[in-house]
ROGU-788664 format. One record per residue: x, y, z of N, C-alpha, C in turn. Coordinates in nm, 3 decimals. Example, Ala and Ser with C-alpha at 12.3 -4.5 7.8 and 13.67 -1.06 7.14 Angstrom:
<recs>
REC     n.X     n.Y     n.Z    ca.X    ca.Y    ca.Z     c.X     c.Y     c.Z
REC   1.319  -0.569   0.780   1.230  -0.450   0.780   1.320  -0.330   0.780
REC   1.285  -0.225   0.708   1.367  -0.106   0.714   1.290   0.003   0.787
</recs>
This chain:
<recs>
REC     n.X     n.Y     n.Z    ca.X    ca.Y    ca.Z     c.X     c.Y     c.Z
REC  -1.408   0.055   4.143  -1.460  -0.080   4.132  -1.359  -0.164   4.053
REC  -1.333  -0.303   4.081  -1.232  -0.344   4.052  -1.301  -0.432   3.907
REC  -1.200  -0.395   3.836  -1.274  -0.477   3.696  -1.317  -0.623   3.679
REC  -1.437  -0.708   3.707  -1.465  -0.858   3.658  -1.377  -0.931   3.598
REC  -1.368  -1.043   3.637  -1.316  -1.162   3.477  -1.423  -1.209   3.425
REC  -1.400  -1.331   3.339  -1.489  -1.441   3.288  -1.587  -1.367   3.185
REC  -1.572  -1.256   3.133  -1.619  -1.241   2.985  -1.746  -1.179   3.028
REC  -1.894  -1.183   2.907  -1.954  -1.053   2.915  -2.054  -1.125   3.052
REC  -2.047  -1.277   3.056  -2.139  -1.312   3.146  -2.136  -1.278   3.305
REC  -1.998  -1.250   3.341  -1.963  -1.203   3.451  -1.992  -1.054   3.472
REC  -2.106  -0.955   3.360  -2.109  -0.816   3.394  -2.221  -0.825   3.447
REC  -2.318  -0.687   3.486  -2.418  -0.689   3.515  -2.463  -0.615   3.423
REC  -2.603  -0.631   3.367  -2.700  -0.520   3.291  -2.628  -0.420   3.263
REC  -2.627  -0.304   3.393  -2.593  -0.160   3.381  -2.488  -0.145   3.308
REC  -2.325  -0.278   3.360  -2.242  -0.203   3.309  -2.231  -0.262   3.143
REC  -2.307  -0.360   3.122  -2.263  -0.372   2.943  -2.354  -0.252   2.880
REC  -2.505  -0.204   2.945  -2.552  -0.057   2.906  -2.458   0.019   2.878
REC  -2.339   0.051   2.967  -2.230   0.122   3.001  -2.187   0.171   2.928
REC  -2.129   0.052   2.876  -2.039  -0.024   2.800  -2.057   0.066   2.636
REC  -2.202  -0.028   2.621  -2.236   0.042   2.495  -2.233   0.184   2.445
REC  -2.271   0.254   2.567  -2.323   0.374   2.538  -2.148   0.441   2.499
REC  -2.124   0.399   2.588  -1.955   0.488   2.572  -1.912   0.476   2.424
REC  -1.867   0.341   2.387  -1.873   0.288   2.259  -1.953   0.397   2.128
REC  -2.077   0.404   2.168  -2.135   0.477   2.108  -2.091   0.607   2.045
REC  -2.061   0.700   2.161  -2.041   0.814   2.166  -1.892   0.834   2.124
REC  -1.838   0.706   2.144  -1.633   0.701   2.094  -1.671   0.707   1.938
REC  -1.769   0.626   1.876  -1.782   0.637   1.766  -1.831   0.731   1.681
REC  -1.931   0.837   1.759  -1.938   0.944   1.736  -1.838   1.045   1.688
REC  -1.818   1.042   1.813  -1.653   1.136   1.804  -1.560   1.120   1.678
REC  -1.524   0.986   1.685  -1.447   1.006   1.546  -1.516   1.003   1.409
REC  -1.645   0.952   1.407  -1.714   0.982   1.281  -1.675   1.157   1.261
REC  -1.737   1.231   1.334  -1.734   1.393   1.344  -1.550   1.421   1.280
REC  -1.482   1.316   1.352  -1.341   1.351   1.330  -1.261   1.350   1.173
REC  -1.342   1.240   1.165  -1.358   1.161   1.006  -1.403   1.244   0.902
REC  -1.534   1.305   0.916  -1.557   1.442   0.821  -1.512   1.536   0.829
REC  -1.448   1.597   0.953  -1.328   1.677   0.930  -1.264   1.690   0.840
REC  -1.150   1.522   0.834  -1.024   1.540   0.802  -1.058   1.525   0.646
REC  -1.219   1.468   0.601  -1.261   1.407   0.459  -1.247   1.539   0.366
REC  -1.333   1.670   0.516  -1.336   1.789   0.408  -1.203   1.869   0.408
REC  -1.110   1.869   0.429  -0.929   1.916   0.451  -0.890   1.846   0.289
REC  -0.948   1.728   0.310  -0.884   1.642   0.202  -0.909   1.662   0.093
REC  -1.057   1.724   0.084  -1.123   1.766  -0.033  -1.077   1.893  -0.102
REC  -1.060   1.988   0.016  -1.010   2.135  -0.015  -0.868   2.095  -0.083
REC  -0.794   1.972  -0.039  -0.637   1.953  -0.115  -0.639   1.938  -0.244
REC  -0.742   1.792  -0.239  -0.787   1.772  -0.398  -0.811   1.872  -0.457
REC  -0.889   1.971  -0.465  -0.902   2.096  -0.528  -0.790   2.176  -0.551
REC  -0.712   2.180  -0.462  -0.586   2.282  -0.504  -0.483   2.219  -0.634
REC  -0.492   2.074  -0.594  -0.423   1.970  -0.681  -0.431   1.944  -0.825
REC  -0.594   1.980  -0.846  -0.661   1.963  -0.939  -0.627   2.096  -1.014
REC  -0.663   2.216  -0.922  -0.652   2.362  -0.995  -0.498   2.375  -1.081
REC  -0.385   2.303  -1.014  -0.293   2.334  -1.054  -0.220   2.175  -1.168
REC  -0.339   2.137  -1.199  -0.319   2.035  -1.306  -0.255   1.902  -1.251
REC  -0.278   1.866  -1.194  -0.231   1.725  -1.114  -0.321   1.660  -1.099
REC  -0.340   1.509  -1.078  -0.425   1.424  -1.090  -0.460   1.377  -0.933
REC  -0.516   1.357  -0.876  -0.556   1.305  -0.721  -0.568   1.183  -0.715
REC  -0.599   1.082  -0.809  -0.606   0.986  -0.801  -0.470   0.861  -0.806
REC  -0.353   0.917  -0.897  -0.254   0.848  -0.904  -0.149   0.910  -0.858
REC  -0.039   0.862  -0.880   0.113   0.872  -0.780   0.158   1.015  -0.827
REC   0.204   1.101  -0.708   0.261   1.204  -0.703   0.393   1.186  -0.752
REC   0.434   1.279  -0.806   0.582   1.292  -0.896   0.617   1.459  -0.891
REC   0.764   1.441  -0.822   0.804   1.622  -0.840   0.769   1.674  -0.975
REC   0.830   1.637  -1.068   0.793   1.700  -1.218   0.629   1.642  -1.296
REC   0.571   1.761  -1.284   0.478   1.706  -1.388   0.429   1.640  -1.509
REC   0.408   1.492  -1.523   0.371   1.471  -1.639   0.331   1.567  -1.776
REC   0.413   1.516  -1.893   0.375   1.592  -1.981   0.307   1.518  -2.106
REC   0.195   1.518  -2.124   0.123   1.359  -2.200   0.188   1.409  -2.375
REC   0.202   1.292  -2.421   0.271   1.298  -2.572   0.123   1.324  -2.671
REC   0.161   1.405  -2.788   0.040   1.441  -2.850  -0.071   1.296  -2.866
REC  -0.184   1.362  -2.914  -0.292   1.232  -2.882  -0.319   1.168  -2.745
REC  -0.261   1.146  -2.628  -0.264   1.079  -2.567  -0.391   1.120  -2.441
REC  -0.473   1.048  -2.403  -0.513   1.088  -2.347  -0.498   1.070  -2.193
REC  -0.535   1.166  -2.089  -0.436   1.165  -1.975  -0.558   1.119  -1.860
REC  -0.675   1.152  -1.880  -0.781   1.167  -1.733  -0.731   1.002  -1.690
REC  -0.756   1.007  -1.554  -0.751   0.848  -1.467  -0.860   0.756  -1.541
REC  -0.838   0.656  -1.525  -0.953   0.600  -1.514  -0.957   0.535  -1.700
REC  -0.932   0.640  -1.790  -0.945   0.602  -1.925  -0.830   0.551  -1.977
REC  -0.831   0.436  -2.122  -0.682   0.421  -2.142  -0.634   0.496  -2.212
REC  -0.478   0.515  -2.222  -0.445   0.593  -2.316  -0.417   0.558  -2.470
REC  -0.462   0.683  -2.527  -0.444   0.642  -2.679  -0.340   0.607  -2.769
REC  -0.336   0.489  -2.786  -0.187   0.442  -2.886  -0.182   0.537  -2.988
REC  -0.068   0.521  -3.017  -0.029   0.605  -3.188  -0.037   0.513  -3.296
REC  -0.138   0.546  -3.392  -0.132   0.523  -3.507  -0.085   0.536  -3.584
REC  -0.007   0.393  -3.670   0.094   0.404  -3.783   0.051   0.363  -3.903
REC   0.091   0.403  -4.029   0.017   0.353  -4.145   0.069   0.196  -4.154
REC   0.199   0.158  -4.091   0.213   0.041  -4.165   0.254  -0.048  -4.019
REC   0.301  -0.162  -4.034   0.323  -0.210  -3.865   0.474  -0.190  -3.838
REC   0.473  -0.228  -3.711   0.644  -0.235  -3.715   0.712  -0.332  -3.753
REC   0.685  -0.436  -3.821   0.799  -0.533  -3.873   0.797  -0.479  -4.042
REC   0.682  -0.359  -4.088   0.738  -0.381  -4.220   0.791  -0.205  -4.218
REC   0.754  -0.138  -4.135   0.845  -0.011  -4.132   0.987  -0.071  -4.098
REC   1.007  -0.183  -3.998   1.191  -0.210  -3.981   1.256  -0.244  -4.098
REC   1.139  -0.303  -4.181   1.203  -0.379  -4.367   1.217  -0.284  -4.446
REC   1.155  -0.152  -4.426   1.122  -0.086  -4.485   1.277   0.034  -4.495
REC   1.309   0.056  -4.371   1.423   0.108  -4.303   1.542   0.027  -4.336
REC   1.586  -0.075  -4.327   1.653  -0.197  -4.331   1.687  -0.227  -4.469
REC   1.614  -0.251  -4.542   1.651  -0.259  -4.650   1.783  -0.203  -4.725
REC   1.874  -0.352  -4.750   1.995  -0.291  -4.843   2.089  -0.250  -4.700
REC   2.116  -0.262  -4.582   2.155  -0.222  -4.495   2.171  -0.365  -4.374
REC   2.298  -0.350  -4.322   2.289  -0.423  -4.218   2.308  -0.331  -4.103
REC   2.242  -0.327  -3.982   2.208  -0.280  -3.897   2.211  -0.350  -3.750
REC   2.285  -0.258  -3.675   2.224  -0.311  -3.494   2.159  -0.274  -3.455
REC   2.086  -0.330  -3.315   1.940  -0.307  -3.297   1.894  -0.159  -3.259
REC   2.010  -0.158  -3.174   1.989   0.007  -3.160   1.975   0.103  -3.301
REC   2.047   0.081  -3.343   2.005   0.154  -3.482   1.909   0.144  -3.534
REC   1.860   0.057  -3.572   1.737  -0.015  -3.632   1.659   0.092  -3.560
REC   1.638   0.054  -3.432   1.503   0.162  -3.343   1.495   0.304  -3.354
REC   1.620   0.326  -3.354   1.661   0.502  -3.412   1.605   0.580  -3.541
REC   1.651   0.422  -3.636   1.592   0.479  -3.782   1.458   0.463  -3.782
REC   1.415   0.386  -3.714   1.264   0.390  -3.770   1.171   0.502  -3.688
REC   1.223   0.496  -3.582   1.151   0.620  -3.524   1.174   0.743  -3.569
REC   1.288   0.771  -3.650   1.339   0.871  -3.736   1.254   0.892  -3.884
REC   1.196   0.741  -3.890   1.150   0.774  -4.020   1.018   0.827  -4.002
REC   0.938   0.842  -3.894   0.829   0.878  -3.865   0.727   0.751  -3.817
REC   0.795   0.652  -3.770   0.708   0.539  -3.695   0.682   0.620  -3.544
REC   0.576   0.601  -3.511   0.523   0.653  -3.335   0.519   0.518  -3.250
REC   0.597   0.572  -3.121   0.587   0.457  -3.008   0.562   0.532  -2.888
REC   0.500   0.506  -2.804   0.502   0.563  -2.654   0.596   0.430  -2.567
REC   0.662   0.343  -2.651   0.718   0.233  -2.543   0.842   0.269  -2.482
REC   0.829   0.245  -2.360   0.948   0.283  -2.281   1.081   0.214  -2.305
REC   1.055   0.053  -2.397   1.176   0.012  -2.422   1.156  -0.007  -2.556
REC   1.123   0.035  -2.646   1.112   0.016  -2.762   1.276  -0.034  -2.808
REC   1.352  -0.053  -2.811   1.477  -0.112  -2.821   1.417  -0.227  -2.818
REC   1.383  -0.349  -2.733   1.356  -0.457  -2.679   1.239  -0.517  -2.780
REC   1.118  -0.403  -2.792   1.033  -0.425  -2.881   1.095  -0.425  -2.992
REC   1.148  -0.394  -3.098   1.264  -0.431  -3.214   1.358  -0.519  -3.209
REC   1.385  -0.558  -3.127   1.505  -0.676  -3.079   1.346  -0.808  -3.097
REC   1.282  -0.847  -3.091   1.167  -0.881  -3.047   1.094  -0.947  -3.166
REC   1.069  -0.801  -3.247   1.028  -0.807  -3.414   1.117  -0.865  -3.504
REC   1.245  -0.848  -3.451   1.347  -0.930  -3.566   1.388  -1.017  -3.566
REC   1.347  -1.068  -3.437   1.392  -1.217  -3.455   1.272  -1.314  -3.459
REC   1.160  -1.250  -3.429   0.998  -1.309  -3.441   1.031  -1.326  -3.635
REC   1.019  -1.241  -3.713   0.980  -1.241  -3.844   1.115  -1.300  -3.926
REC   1.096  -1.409  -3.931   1.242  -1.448  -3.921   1.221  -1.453  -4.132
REC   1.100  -1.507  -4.201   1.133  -1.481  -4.305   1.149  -1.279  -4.388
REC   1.140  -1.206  -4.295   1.186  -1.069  -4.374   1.329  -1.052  -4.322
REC   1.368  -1.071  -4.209   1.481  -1.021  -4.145   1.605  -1.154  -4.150
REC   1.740  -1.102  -4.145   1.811  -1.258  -4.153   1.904  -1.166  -4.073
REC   1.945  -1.251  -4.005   2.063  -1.230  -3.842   2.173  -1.266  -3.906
REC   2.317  -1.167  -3.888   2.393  -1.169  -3.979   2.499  -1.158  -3.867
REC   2.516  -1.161  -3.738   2.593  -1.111  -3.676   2.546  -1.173  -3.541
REC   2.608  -1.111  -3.417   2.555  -1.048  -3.314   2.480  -0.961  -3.293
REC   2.416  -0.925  -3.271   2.302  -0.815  -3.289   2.318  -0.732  -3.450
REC   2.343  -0.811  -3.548   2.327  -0.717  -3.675   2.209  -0.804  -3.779
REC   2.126  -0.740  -3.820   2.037  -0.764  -3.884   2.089  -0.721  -4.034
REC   1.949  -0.794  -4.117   1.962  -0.733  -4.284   1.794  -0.714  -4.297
REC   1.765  -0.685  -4.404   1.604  -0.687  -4.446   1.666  -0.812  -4.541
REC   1.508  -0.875  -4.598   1.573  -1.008  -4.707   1.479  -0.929  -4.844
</recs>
């Protein structure tokens, strides 16, 4: 039978019945197909999980290794490190009697026992010393003093 034009008004009854039913049963099919592939996916998650990996965020060849305190599950944030004092008066603190570049600056203080999880903590000290402009005095190109 040669297929109609002019849209659904040009069918008859039977074949939009047809129509539907097929539809129907296509949707069937892949629902069935769909819980398949949901429970494959599930059995992965589990293996993923058993072997300490997270399912929810980005795969990485090497496994994350979380820094003490930190907490790792999805979903929660992670826990900053607590310092007794902030970082503009641990840099004064370090600084003091010393002129210093920035890189250094970040070295010593993390040396002195300040905690950062920042990936550029360089930048964050470059940042602090020129923000606090009455402890710190710019003596250079990147060389600082404490005042």
């Amino acid at each position: 039978m040669a297929k109609k034009t002019g849209g659904l008004t040009a069918l008859t009854t039977a074949e939009i019945h047809r129509e539907l039913r097929n539809r129907a049963l296509k949707a069937k099919g892949l629902s069935r197909k769909r819980d398949a592939l949901l429970a494959k996916v599930a059995q992965i998650d589990a293996l993923i999980r058993e072997y300490g990996g997270s399912v929810n965020g980005p795969s990485f060849a090497t496994p994350y290794v979380p820094k003490s305190g930190e907490v790792t599950a999805r979903g929660t944030p992670r826990k900053r490190p607590v310092n007794q004092a902030g970082l503009a008066e641990s840099l004064h603190k370090v600084m003091k009697g010393k002129t210093m570049g920035v890189t250094e600056v970040a070295k010593a203080v993390v040396d002195s026992g300040y905690m950062t999880t920042a990936a550029n903590f360089r930048t964050i000290v470059n940042q602090c010393l020129t923000k606090h402009r009455k402890m710190f005095k710019k003596l250079g190109r990147g060389k600082y003093t404490a005042i």
